[in-house]
N, C-alpha and C positions, 0 to 999 in steps of 0.2 A: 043133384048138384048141391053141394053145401054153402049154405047162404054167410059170406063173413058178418060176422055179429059187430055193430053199429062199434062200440070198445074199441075190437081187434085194428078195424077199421080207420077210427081215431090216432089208434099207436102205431101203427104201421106208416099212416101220412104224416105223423110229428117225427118219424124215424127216418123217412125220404126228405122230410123240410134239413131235420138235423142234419143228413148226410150231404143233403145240397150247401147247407152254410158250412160245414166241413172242406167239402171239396174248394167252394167258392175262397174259404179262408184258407185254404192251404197253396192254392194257384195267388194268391194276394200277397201270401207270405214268401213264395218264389217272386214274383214279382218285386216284392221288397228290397229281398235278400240280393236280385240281378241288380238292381236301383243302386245298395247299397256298397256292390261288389264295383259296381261301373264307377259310384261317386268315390270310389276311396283309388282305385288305380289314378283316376281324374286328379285327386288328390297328388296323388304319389308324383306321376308325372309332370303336375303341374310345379309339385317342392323341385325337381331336378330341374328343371328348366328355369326356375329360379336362381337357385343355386349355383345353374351354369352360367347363366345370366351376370350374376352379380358379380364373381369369379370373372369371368372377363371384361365388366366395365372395372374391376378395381387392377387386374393387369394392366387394363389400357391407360387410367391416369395415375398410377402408377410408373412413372414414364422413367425413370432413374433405380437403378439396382441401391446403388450407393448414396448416402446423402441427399437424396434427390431436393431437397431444399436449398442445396448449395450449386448456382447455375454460374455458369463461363468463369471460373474462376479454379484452378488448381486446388488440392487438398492430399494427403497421403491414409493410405489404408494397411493396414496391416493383418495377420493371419498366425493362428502358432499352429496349423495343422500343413501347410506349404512352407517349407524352408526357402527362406527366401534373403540373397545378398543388401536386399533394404524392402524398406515400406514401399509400396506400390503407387506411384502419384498416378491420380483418376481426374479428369475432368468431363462435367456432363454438360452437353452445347446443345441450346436453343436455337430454333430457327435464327435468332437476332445476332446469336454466336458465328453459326454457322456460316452467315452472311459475312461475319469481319474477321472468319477464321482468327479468332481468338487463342486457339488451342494452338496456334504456330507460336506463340510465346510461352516460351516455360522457365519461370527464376529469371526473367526480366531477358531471357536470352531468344532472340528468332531464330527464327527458318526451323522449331520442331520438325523432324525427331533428328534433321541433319547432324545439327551438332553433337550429339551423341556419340558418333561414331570416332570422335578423340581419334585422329591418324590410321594407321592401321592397327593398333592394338586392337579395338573393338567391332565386330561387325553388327549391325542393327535390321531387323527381320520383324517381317507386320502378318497379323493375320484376321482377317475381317471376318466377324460371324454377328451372332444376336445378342440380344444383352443378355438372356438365358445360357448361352454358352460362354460368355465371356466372366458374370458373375460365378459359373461352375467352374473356371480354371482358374479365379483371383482364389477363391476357396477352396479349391479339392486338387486342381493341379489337371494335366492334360494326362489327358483319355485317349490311347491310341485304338482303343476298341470300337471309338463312338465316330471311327472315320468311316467316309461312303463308302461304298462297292466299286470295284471295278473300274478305279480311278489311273493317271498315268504311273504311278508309280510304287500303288496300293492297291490293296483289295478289301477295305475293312478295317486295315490297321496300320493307319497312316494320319500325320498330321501335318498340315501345310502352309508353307509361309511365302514369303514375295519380301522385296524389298523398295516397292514406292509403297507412300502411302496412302494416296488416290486411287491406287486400284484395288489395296484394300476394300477402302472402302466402297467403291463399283461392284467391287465381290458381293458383298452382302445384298444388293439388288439385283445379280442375277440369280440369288438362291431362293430370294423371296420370302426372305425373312422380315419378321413385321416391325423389328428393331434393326438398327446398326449400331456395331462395335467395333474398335480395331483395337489390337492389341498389338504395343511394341517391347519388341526383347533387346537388351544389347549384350550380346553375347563376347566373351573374352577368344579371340578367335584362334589362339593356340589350345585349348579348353574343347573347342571344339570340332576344330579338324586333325590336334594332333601333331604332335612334331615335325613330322613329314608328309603332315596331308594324307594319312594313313585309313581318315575314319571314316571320309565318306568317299560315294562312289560319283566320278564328277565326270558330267554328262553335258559341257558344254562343250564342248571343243567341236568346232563345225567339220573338221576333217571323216572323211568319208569313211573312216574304221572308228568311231566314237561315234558318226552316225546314223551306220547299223547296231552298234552296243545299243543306243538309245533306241530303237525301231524294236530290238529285240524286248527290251524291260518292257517300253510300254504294252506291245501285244503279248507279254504275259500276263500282265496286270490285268488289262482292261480285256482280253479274248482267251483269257488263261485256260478256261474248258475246252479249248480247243487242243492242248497241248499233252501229249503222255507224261510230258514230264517235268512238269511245274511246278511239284511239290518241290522236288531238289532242287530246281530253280532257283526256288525263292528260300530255301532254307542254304544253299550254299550264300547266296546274297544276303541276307541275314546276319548269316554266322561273319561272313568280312568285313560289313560297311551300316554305320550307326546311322546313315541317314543318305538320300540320293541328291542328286541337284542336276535341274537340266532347264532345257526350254520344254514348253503346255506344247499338250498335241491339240492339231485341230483336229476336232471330232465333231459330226452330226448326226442328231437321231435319225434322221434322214439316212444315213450312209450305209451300206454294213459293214461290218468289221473288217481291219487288212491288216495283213502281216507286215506291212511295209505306211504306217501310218506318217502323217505328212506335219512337220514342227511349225508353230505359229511363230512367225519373224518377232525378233524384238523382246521376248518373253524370259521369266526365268521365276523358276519355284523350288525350293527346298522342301523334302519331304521325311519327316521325322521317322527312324525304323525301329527304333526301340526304346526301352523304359529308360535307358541310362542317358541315351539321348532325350529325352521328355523330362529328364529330373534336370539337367542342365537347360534347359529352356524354361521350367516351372521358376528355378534359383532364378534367372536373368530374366522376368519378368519386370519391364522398367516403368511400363505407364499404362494406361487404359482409356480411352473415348468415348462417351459412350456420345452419341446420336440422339435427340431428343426425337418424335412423330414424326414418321416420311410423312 
């Protein structure tokens, strides 16, 4: 048996020491590298959360699209990318406003937006949403793409108005939106239905044949998957009438769907159907409110 010479010996244990401080500094430098891989995502995700952070406290006091330095008191805005028949007068109301409805005076004149409506030449239509949406249409004009689903008399490409302006604004708290706005139009109402009432398709008449027509649109709109033949439905509807007008259905998520849906008393909504009808609402854009903090 050959004896390792006292040398060999030597080199061989400085070669297991080296190999041990190799290994040891190579599981140390894994260890690092995990440390440094953990502190930089720590990093990362901590900037976005920042980020996001700050982004939403400068939304929140940021309470005004417009002027927001200018409270309870009128001002006009204007736009060269929306044609528009005049400047757009905006007022932005504070708790303190909203208290002494302020914004019911406009040009020393009460009862906003009533007197607007100048006899019957003019009809005046509101539509409550956020100040995100409400800035997007002083600016860009109405979006008939950015309407919900499977609404009364939409599916996606509908834009909706009312004619108080307290339920307007009730609108915008049942969608839960974190702003309110209401937007008024005064519309020239030969312009818009038409010399003989031609344009849109008018769905109030409580008589019992205008009140299956209504029972029919709405359960295409809102149960339209149900039907073979929807498309032509809605593309004959379309092609005749710029815009519908009826009484809200009452509806519950609660419920299932029927072919024979049930009208909430008392109610009435216009619903925009096309671009030529949405350029004539974008043009008669008349005022804007915005709503300081629910």
């Amino acid at each position: 048996m050959e004896t390792e010479r006292p040398s060999a010996r030597l080199a061989n244990e400085h070669r297991r020491t080296m190999d041990g401080w190799d290994n040891r500094s190579l599981k140390t430098d894994c260890v690092c590298s995990t440390a440094q891989r953990t502190h930089l995502v720590s990093e990362v995700f901590f900037s976005k959360y920042v980020l996001s952070y700050s982004a939403s406290v400068f939304t929140k006091y940021s309470r005004f699209p417009c002027q927001e330095d200018t409270i309870n008191e009128w001002f006009t805005h204007s736009t060269d990318d929306v044609p528009r028949d005049q400047a757009v007068n905006i007022i932005n109301i504070d708790k303190d406003g909203q208290t002494r409805k302020c914004y019911k005076t406009q040009n020393q004149v009460d009862g906003f937006p009533l007197p607007l409506k100048d006899d019957e030449e003019f009809e005046i239509f509101l539509h409550g949403t956020s100040h995100e949406y409400a800035e997007d249409i002083i600016e860009n004009g109405i979006d008939l793409r950015r309407g919900k689903k499977e609404q009364d008399f939409s599916d996606g490409d509908g834009f909706y108005l009312g004619k108080n302006f307290d339920e307007a604004f009730k609108w915008t708290g049942t969608r839960r939106h974190s702003s309110s706005a209401v937007l008024v139009f005064r519309v020239k109402t030969s312009e818009l239905r038409g010399d003989n009432n031609e344009n849109g398709y008018d769905l109030q008449d409580p008589r019992n044949k205008i009140k299956k027509e209504w029972q029919e649109v709405v359960s295409q709109f809102r149960y339209g998957k149900q039907y073979p033949h929807r498309r032509k439905f809605r593309r004959d509807l379309d092609k005749n009438y710029q815009f519908i007008e009826g009484p809200m259905a009452s509806v519950s998520p609660n419920k299932p769907p029927s072919r024979f849906p049930v009208q909430k008393d008392g109610t009435y909504q216009l619903c925009v159907r096309n671009d030529n009808c949405a350029k004539l609402f974008d043009r008669c854009l008349h005022s804007v409110v915005f709503f300081g903090d629910k």
